[in-house]
N, C-alpha and C positions, 0 to 999 in steps of 0.2 A: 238057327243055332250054329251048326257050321261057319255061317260069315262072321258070326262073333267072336269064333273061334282063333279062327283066322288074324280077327284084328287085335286078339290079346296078344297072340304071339309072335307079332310085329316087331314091338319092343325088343325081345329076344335076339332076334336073326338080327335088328340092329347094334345089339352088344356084341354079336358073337361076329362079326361084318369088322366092328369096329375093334375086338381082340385079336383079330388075323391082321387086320393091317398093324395093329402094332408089335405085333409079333416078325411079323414081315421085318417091318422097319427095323428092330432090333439085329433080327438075323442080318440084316445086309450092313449094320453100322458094325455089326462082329466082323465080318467078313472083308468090311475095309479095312479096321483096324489090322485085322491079323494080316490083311493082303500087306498093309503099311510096317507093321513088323516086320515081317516076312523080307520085304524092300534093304529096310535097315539092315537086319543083321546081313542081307546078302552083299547090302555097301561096306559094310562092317568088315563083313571075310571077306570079300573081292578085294575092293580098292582100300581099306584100311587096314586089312590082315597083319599083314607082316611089319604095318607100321608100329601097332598097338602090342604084336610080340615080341619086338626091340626093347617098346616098351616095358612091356611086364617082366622081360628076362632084365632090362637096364644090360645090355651087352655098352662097352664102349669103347671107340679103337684111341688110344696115346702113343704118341712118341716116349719111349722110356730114352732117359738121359743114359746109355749104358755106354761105356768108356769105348768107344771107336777110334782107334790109330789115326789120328793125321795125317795127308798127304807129304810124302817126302816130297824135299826138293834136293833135284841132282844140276851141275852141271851140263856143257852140253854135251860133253866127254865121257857124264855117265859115273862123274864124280859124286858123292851123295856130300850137301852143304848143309841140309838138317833133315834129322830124323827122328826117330822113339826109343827111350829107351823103357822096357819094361820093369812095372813094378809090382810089389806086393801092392796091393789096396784092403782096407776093409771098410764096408759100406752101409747102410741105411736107406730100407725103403717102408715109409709110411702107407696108409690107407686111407680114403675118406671118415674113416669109421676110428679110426688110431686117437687115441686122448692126450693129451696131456701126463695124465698119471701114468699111461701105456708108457710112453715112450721114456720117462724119468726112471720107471721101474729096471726095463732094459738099461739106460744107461750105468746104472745099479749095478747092473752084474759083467755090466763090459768095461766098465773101470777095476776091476776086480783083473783081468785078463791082457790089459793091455797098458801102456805107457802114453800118457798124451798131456802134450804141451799146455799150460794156461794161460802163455803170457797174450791170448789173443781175447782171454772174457774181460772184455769190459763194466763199467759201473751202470749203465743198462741192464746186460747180461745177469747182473750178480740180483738188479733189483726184482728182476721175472723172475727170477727163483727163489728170491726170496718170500716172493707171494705167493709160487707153487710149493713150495715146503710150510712156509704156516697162513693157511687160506683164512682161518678164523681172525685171527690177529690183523689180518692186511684190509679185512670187510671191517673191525673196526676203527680204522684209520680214518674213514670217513663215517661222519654221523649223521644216525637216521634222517635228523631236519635239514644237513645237504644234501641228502641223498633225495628228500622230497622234494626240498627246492630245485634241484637240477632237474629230476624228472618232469618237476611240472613247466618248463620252461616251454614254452609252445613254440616258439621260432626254430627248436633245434629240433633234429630227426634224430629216429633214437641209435643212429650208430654213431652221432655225434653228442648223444648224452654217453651214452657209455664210456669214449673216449676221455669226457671230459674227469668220469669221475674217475677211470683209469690215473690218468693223470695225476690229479689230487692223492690217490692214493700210494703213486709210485713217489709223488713231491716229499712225501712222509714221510717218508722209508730214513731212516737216522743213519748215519753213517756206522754208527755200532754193531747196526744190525748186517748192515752192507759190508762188515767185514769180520761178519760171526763165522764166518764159513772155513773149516778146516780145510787141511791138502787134500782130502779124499773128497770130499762135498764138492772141493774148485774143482777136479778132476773128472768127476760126473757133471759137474755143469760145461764144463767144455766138451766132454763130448755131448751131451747133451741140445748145448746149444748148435752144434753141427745136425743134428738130426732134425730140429725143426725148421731150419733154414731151406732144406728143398721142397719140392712138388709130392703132391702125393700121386704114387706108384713110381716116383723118379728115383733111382739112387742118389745118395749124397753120401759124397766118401767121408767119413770119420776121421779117417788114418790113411796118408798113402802116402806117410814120407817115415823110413828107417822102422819100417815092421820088419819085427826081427823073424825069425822062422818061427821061435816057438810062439811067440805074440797068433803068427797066422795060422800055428799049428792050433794052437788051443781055442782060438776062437771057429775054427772051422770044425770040429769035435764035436763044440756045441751049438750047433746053428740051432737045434733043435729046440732047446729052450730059450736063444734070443730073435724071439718074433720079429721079423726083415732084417734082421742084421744078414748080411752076405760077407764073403772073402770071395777077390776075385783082381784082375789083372790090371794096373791101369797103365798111364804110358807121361812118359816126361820129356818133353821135348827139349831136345839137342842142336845148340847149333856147333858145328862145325866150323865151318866161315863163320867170321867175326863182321861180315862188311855191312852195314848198316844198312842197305837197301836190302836186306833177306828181311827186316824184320824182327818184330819178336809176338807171342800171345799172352795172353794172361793167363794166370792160374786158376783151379778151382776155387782157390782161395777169394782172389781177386774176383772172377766171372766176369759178367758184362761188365764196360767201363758205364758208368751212369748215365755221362752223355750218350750214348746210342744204345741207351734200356729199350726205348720205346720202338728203336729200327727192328732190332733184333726178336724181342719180345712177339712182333706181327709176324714175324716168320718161325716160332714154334722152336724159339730157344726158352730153355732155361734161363732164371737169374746166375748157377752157378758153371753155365756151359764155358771152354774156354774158347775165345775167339781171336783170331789178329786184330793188335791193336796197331799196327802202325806197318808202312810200305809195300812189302810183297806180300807178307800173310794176310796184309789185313784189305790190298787189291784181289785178289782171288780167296779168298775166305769161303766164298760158294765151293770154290772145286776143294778147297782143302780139307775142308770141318769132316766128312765124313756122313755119313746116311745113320740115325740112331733105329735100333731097336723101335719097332710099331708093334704094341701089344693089343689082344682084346682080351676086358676084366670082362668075366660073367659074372651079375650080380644076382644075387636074392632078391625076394620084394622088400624086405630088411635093409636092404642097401649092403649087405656084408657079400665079400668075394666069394666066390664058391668056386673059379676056375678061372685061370689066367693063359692066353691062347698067342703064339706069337704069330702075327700076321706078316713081320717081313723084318727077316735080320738083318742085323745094323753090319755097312759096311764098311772100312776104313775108308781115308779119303783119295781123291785121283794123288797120284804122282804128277808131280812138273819137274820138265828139263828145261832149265832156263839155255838161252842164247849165251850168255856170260860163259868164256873157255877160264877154267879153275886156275889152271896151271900159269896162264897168260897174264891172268888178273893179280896173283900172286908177282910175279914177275916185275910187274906195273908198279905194284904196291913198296916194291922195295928198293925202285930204280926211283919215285916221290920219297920215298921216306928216307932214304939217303940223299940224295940233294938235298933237300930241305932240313936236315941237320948240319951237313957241310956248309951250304948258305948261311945259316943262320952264325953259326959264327964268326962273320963279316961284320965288323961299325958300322956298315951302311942298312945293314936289313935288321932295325930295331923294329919294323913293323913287318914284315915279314912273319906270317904265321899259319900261312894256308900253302897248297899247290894242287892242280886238279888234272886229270889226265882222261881222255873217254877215247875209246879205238871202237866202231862199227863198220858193219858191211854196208857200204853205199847202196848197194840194189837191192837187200833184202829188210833193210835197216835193222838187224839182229844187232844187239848191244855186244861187244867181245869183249870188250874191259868197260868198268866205271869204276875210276879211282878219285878218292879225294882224301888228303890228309890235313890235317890240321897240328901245327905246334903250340903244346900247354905245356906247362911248367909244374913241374909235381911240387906242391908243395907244402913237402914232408923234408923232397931231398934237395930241392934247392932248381934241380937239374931239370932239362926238357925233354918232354917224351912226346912219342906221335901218336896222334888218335884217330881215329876211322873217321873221314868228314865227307864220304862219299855221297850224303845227302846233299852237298853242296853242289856237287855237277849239277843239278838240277833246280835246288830251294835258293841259290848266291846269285847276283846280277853283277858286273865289273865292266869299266871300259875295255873294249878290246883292241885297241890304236890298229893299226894295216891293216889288219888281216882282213878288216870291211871292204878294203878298196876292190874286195870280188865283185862285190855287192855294185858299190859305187858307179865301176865300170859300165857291169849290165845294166843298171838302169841310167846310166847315160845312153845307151844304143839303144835303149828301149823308150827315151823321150828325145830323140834326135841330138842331144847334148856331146856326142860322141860318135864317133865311124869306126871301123874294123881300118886298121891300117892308120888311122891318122895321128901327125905328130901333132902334139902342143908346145909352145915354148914354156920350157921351166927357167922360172924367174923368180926373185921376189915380188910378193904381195903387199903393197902399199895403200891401204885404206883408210881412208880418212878416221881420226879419231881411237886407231886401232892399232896395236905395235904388229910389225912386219911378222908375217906370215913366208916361210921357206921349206925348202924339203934338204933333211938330213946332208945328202950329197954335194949341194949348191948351198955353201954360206954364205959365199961370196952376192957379186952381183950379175953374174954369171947370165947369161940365157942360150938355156943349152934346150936344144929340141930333141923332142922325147915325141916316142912311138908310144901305141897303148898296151904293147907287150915287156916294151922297159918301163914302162910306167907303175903295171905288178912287180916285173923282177926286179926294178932298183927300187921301188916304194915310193915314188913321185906322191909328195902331197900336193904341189901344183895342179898338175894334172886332174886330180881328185876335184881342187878347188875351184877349179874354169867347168866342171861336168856341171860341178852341184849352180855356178854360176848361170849357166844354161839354162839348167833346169829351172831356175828362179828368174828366169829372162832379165839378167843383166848383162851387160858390156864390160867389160873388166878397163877402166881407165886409170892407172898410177893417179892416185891421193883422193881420186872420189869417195861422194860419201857411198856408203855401200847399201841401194834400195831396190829389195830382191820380191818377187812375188812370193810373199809368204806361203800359198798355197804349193809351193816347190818342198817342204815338210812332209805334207800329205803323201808326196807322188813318192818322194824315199823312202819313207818309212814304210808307205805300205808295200812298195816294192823290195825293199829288206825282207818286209814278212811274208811276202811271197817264198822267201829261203830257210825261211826258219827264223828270223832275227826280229826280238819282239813279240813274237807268238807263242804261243805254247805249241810244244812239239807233240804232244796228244803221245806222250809214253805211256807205256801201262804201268806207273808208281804216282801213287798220289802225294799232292804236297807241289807240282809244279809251281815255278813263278816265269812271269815274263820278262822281269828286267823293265827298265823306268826309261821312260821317255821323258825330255827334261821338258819342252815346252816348244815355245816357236819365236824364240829370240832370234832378231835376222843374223846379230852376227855370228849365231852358233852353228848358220849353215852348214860353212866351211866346217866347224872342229867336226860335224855329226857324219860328214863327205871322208872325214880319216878314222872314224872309231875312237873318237875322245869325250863325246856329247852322252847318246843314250849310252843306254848299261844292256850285257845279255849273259847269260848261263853259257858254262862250259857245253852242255851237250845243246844247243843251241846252233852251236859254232860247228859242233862236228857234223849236224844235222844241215848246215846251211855249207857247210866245205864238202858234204856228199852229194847236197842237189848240183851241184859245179862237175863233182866226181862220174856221177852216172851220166848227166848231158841233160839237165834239166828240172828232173819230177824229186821234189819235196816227199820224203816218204817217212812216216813215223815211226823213233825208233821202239822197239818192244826186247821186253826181259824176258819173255816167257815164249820159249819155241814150239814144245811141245806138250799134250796133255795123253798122262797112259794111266790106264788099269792099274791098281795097286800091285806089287813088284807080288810074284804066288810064292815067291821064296827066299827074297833079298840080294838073289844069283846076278838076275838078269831084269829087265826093265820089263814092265807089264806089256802087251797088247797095245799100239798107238790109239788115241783116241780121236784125237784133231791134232791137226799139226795149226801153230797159232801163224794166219797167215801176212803178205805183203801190203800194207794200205798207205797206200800214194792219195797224199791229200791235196795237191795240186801240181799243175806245171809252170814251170816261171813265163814272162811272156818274153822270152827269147830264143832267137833262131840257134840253130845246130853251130851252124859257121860263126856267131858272136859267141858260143859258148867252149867252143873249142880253141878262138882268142885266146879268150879269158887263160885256158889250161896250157896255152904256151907259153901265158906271162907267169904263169906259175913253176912253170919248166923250167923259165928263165934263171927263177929264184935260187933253182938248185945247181944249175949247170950253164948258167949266162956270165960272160965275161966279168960284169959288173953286177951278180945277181947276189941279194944279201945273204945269201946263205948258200954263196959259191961251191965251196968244198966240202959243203955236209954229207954229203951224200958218194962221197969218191971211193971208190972202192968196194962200193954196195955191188951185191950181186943182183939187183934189180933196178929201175929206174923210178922215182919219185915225182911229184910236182906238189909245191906248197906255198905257203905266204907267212912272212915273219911279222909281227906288231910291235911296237912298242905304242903305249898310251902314257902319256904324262901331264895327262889332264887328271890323275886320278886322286880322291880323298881317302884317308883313311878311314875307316867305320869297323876296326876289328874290337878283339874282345876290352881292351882301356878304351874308356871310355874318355878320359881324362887329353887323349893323343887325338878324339876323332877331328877332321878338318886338316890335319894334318897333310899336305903334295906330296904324293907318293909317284913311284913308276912302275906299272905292270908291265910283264912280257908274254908275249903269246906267240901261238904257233899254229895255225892249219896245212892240213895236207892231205894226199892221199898215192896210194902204189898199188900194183905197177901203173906204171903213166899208162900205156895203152889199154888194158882192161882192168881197171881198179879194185881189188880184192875191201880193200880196205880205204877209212877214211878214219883221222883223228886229230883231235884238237888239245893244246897242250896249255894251261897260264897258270903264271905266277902272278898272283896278285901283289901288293906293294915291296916286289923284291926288293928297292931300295927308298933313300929319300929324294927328292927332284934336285938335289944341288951334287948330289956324287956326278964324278965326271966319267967315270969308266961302267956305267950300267952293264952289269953281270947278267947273263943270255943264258940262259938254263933251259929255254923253252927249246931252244935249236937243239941243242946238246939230247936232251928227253926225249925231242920228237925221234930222232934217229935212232937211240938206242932201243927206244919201245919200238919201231919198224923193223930191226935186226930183229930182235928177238920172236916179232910174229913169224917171218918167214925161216928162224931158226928151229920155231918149233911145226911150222909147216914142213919142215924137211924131216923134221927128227920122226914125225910121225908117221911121212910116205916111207922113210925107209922099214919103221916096224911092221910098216902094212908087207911092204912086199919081202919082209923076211917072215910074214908070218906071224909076228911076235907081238902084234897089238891085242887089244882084247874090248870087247863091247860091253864084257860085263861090269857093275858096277863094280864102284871102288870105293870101299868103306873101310875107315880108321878100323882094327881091330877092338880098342874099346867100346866101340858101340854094336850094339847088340841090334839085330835087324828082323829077326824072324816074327812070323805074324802073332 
């Protein structure tokens, strides 16, 4: 009885065997799950914590566009050439969350308080508002079965169906309706349309020209009922200098220029930020623009602001002191633009319409003048007036006849085509098929032998023409035909550009050119061996007469000397930041001894018996050494266009002083001062070069004396009209 007992309750112990292990199993699949919970939220709060409360707060850092002062720019004298002047503003900042109706309603009540322009809402402008003022009437403009049609269009995405019926519906819009709008309706749509034109959390000024006090008084009263309207300070930039390599920016108005939307845009501008559009402002635009305002909005889970935190105030921008001396450049400006109205009333200078003038330091290559003017004819009054054409030192290419023969020289010693010391006979050049080739001094049939230091001071184009012969391995025989190793092209020109000639001088203003290389015609050896063939820029010249000047090394010239801390008070010049340094972009490949040749033939020129520019210099309180040109290979290409082709004759001038340690170097040309059949060619370049050398070392004195009476001053010098404080 017992053993059957036993085997009834078998069954049993195996249910109850078999409910423990599944109870087991359960407990331990709880156990992973929670262990695996458990996992997660600790990855959750550890390593995703602070990502997912970013989240749920939506904190997020912007650039706000908040009006930052621009970088002045001073002189190197500490003269200010442009600055800010401040203004009333009143501004506009939206939300992500801001409607359409928001911002039309505000406009509502800030046309009530203020005066503003409409001549800028266009037939665009008038049709968006006319579809936010009657929404019912503009839906139906298009009907239901386009509306279906378009929608079901399956190849378009639907920001491009919307568009489309956008479109259709703005095509609608009648011109009657387009011009239902009274003066108060234009007046809120003009400000209005200013309000939807920026970023949202960006200001956008509404008004920041001729707010009158009570316009800023009464709208700053009520800030409190127009939701982001603000009143606040903005700034208008000021030039001073008029000289067209400072530059100019655009307005808010304007904002980025289109073409460089998408530069600018990747670097955290606005559409309406202002930026330099053109030379100095728009080569340093980094240091100038200023640091804007970096906000953090704190959001709701709503998306609505609840708190606006500033992370890093917006700073104005650096200060630059350019190399340019104010008072020098002026100086310059007025020593071109009188000659060149004196000129001009000459029979002979009917093409005569430019002159350019550049003065820098050989060693440092600091710019100290860039002068260029130009002759236009007003025509209102009949009469000619002068206009800033200082772009031209740099953007214009012209023959420059002698003055190359620096060039010529050294790279005759530098391909054996020439010796330190040796004469050449100067003669006429009788080439077969080719009219006679002579040098100014020898009309005759003359053969007079010439050293290579009379060869600069009297301007031998012989001499030139047996280098460049050399160089081309030929024999110089009276009436041969003339068959030169064309590859003699290569070995000038690139030895030119070793000097600056033909190259870009790597300034810091954009817009350089190089000047035109005509080709490799043999018989244009010769003209290219005197500066009548290729063409080069004024500062070209000055840049290739200071690697002569210093003993060698090519250095680029630069506008910008130094970078400071914005001024703390308009007093005095901020904290230096960098001073913009010396860069030597090569050295020519000639010895100390053939280059200091070269600087006695230049010596020659001022103070040699027979040197072209004998007496220029007599009576100077310092010593010079230069080289005169004339090029009379030259066409015309000025503003008639009706005259281009026209044989003109340019004049030019390089040099530099004092002869033994050269402060300066500068290069002087008149292009077509006359026509090639005047027989008294008018010299303006000799006459300018001297008077602009007096006057530097004029005001190098004037200013050692204020120094040692005490009586100079470092602090900045600003017009009284303009207003400077922060």
């Amino acid at each position: 009885m017992k053993k059957q007992m036993r085997k009834a309750d078998q069954p049993k112990i195996k249910q109850r065997k078999h409910i423990a292990f599944r109870m087991n199993f359960l407990f331990f699949s709880i156990f992973i799950l929670f262990s695996l919970l458990i996992l997660r939220l600790g990855y959750l709060q550890i390593v995703k914590g602070e990502t997912y409360t970013l989240e749920l707060e939506r904190k997020e850092e912007i650039p706000v566009n908040t009006s930052v002062p621009r970088g002045r720019i001073y002189d190197r004298n500490g003269t200010l050439l442009v600055g800010n002047n401040p203004q009333k503003a009143i501004t506009y900042t939206k939300t992500t969350s801001t409607t359409a109706e928001d911002m039309y309603k505000t406009a509502v009540k800030l046309a009530d308080l203020i005066e503003k322009d409409t001549k800028r809402v266009n037939v665009a402008d008038k049709k968006d508002f006319w579809i936010l003022l009657h929404p019912k009437e503009a839906i139906k403009k298009v009907t239901k079965e386009e509306q279906t049609t378009i929608l079901n269009e399956s190849d378009l995405s639907q920001k491009e169906k919307t568009r489309k019926l956008n479109k259709l519906t703005r095509d609608r819009i009648t011109e009657e309706e387009i011009d239902s709008f009274s003066e108060q309706e234009l007046k809120v749509l003009a400000i209005y349309r200013e309000m939807v034109s920026g970023y949202a959390y960006s200001p956008q000024i509404v008004k920041n020209e001729e707010v009158t006090d009570e316009e800023f008084a009464a709208v700053s009263e009520r800030l409190n009922d127009l939701q982001g309207v603000d009143t606040t300070t903005d700034w208008e930039r000021v030039k001073i200098s008029q000289n067209t390599i400072l530059g100019s920016t655009t307005s808010p108005l304007e904002g980025i220029p289109f073409a460089d939307l998408n530069y600018f845009l990747a670097r955290d501008y606005s559409r309406n930020d202002r930026v330099g559009k053109s030379y100095f402002e728009s080569y340093y635009e980094e240091l100038l623009k200023g640091q804007k305002t970096v906000v953090k909005n704190i959001k709701d889970r709503t998306g609505r602001v609840i708190e606006t935190k500033t992370v890093r105030e917006g700073e104005p921008g650096k200060d630059l002191v350019l190399t340019i001396d104010n008072e020098l450049q002026e100086g310059m400006e007025e020593l071109i633009s009188s000659k060149l109205l004196e000129l001009k009333t000459s029979q002979y200078a009917q093409f005569l319409d430019r002159a350019f003038l550049v003065m820098m330091n050989p060693n440092t290559g600091e710019v100290l003048s860039m002068v260029g003017k130009k002759i236009v004819k007003n025509s209102d009054t009949g009469k000619n007036e002068i206009r800033d054409y200082t772009i031209g030192t740099f953007g214009t290419s012209y023959e420059m006849g002698s003055t190359v023969k620096l060039a010529t020289l050294l790279t005759g010693y530098e391909y054996g085509a020439a010796k330190i010391g040796e004469t050449k006979i100067d003669e006429p050049i009788y080439l077969k098929g080719t009219k006679v080739k002579r040098t100014l001094f020898n009309k005759g049939e003359s053969r007079i032998p010439t050293n290579d230091i009379q060869a600069i001071g009297r301007s031998s184009n012989v001499y030139m023409f047996k280098i460049a012969m050399g160089i081309g391995n030929y024999s110089y025989v009276r009436n041969s035909p003339f068959r030169i190793d064309l590859a003699a092209f290569d070995k000038m020109r690139n030895s030119y550009a070793s000097f600056g000639l033909g190259a870009k001088t790597e300034i810091d203003l954009p817009g350089e050119v190089t000047g035109i290389s005509e080709g490799k015609e043999a018989g244009k050896l010769l003209d290219l061996a005197i500066g009548q063939y290729d063409t080069y820029t004024p500062l070209q010249m000055v840049q290739y007469v200071s690697t002569v000047a210093n003993g060698g090394y090519r250095i680029a010239p630069r506008v910008l000397k130094e970078i400071h801390e914005p001024s703390p008070d308009g007093e005095v010049l901020g904290s230096l930041i960098e001073e913009n340094g010396v860069k030597v972009l090569n050295r020519i490949n000639n010895s100390a001894k053939e280059i200091e040749q070269v600087k006695q033939g230049m010596y020659y020129t001022y103070y040699g018996p027979n040197g072209t520019a004998g007496s220029l210099f007599k009576g100077a309180s310092y010593e010079a050494a230069g080289k005169t040109g004339t090029a009379e290979a030259g066409y015309y290409e000025g503003e008639d266009r009706n005259l281009w082709g026209t044989r003109t004759i340019s004049v030019t001038h390089v040099g530099f002083a004092p002869f033994d340690k050269p402060e300066i170097a500068y290069a002087v040309v008149f292009p077509h001062v006359a026509t090639a059949n005047v027989k008294n060619t008018p010299h303006p370049n000799n006459e300018v070069a001297r008077a602009a050398t007096d006057l530097f070392f004029e005001l190098k004195q004037k200013r050692a004396t204020e120094q040692s009476e005490g009586t100079s001053s470092v602090k900045i010098k600003t017009p009284e009209a303009l207003t400077i404080g922060e």
